[in-house]
GUTORPA-223936 format. One line per field, with one value per residue (C-alpha): x, y, z; residue number from 0. Coordinates in Angstrom, 1 decimal. Layout:
xx <- [X|...]
yy <- [Y|...]
zz <- [Z|...]
loza <- [NUM|...]
END
This chain:
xx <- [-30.7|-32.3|-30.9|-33.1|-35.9|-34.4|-32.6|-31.1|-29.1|-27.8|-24.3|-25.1|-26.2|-23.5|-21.2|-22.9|-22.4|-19.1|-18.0|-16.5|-17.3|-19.9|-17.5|-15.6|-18.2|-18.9|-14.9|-16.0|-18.3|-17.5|-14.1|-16.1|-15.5|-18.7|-21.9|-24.6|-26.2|-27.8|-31.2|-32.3|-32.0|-29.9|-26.6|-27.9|-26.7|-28.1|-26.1|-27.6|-27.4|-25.7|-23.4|-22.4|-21.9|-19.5|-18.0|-17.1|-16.3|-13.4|-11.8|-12.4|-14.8|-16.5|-19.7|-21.2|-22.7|-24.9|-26.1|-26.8|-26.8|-24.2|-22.1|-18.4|-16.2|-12.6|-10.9|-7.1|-5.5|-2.3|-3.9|-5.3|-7.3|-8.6|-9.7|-11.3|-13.4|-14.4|-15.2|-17.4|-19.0|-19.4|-20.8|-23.3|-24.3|-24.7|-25.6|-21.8|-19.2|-16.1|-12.8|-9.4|-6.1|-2.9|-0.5|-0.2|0.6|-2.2|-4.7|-3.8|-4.4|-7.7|-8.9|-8.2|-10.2|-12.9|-13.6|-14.8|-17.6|-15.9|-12.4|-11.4|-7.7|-5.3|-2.9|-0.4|1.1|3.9|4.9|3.5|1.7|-1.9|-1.7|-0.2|-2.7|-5.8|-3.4|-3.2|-7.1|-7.6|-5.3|-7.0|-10.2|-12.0|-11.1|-11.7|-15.3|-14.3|-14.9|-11.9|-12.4|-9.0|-8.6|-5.8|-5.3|-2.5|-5.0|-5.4|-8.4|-6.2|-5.0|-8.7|-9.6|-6.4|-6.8|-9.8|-7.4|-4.8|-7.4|-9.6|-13.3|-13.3|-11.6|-12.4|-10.0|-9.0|-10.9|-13.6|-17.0|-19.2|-21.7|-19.1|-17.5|-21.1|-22.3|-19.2|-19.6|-23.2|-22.3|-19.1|-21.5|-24.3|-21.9|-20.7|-24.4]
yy <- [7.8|8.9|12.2|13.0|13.7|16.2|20.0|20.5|18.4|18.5|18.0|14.5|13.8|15.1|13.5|10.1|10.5|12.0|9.2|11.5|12.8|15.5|17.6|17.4|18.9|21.5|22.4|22.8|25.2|26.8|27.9|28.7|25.6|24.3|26.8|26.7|28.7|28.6|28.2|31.8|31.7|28.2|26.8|24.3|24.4|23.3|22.5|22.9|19.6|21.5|23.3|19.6|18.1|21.3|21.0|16.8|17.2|20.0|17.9|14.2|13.0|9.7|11.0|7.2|8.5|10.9|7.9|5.1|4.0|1.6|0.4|1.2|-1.6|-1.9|-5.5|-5.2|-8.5|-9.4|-13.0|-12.0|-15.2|-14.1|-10.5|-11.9|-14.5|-12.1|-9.5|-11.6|-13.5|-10.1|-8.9|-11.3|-11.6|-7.9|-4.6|-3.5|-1.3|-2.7|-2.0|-3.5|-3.2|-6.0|-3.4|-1.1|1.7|0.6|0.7|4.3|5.6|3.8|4.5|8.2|8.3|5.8|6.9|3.5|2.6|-0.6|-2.1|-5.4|-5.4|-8.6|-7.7|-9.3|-7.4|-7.9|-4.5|-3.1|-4.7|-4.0|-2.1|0.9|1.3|1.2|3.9|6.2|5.7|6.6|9.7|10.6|13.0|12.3|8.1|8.5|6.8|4.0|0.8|-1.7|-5.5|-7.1|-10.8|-13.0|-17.2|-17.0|-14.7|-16.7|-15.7|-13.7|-11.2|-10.7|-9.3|-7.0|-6.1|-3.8|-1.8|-1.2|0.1|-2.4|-2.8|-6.2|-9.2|-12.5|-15.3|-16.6|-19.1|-17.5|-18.2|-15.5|-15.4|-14.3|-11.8|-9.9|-10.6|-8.6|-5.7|-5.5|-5.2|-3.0|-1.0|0.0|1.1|4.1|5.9]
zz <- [-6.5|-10.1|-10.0|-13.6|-11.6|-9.4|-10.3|-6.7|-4.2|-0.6|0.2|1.9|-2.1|-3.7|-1.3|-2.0|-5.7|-5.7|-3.1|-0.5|2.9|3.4|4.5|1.5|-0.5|2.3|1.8|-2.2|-1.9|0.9|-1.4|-4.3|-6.3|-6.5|-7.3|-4.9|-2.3|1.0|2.6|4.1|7.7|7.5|6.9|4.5|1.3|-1.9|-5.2|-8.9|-10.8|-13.7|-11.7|-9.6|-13.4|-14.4|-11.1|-11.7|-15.8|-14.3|-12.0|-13.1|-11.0|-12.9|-13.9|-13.6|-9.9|-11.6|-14.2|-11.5|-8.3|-8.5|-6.2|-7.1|-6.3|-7.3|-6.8|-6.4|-6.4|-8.3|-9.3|-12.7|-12.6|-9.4|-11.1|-14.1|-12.2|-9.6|-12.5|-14.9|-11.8|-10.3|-13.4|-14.1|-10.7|-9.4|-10.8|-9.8|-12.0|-11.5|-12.0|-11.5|-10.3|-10.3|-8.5|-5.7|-7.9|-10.4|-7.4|-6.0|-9.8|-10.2|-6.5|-7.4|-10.4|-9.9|-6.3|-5.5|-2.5|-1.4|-2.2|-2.4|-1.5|-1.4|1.8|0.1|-3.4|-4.4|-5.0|-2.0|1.6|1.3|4.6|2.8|0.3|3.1|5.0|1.7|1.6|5.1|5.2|1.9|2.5|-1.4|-0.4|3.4|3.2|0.9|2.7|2.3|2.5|2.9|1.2|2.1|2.4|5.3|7.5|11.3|13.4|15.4|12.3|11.1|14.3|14.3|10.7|11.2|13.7|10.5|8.4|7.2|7.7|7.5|6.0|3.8|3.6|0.3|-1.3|-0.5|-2.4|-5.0|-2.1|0.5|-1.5|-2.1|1.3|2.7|-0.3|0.7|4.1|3.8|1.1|4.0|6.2|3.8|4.4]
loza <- [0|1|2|3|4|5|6|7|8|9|10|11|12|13|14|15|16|17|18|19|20|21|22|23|24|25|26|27|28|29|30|31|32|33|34|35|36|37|38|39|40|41|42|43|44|45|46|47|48|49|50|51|52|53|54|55|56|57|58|59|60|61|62|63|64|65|66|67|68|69|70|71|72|73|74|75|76|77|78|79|80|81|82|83|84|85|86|87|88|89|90|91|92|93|94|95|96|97|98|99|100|101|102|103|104|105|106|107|108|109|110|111|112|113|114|115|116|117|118|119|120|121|122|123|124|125|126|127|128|129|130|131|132|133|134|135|136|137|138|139|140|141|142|143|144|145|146|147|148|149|150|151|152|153|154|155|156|157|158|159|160|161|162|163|164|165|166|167|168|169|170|171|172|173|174|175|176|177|178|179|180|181|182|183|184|185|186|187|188|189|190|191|192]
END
């Protein structure tokens, strides 16, 4: 979405960049918080470029969804070697920003403030199981669209098909290969819209 070419979004827009559910952004302006206004004789609202830029500078919202399409993908796994290979394969392979997270507590702060499009979560922390963090996400209205990928090597068949019942949209199991990891991003990544 080049958002240089246009002064005035919808809240489906503004929800995509801000990575949050349209009726987040309804709640924002609806309470004043974001600037807009209306369409005569319509509920539609539209909101002012400048006035969606004040509005994410004031409360932190990474301004990297007004710069680029990305995708927004944060990898939490405690393996660093597993986060620095999939962030420089990542990175040369895909047009991706990235960030990282070796903890539970790491990853709440990071999802918070990078509001990503797709996590990668290892289920198995070892501060924390993985199924707690994809619960904070989906209780959380600004995370509730982020899709989560869980990653595991002791997952059977049987647990991948529960895990999308505990929060997950889907699963990879560890080792998995570059090509696997961006098929199920790409995948995971369509679903959001």
């Amino acid at each position: 979405m080049n958002l240089f070419e246009k002064d005035v979004l919808t809240t489906g827009e503004v929800a995509k960049i801000c990575n949050v559910a349209s009726r987040t952004v309804s709640k924002w302006f609806d309470s004043g918080q974001l600037r807009g206004y209306r369409i005569p004789g319509s509920k539609d609202r539209r909101i002012p470029v400048a006035a969606l830029r004040k509005f994410m500078k004031a409360h932190g919202i990474p301004m990297d969804g007004l710069m680029s399409g990305s995708t927004r993908v944060l990898i939490v796994d405690q393996d660093e070697e597993v986060l620095n290979t999939l962030k420089q394969i990542l990175g040369e392979q895909t047009n991706y920003e990235m960030r990282t997270a070796s903890s539970a507590f790491a990853a709440g702060v990071e999802a918070e403030r990078f509001r990503p499009h797709v996590m990668l979560l290892d289920l198995h922390l070892a501060d924390c199981d993985g199924r707690f963090i994809a619960k904070f996400c989906r209780e959380n209205d600004d995370l509730g669209v982020t899709k989560i990928i869980g990653t595991s090597g002791k997952l059977t068949d049987g647990q991948v098909a529960q895990i999308r019942h505990q929060g997950f949209d889907s699963a990879l199991r560890k080792p998995f290969t570059v090509r696997q990891v961006i098929d199920a991003i790409e995948a995971a990544h369509a679903m959001v819209y």
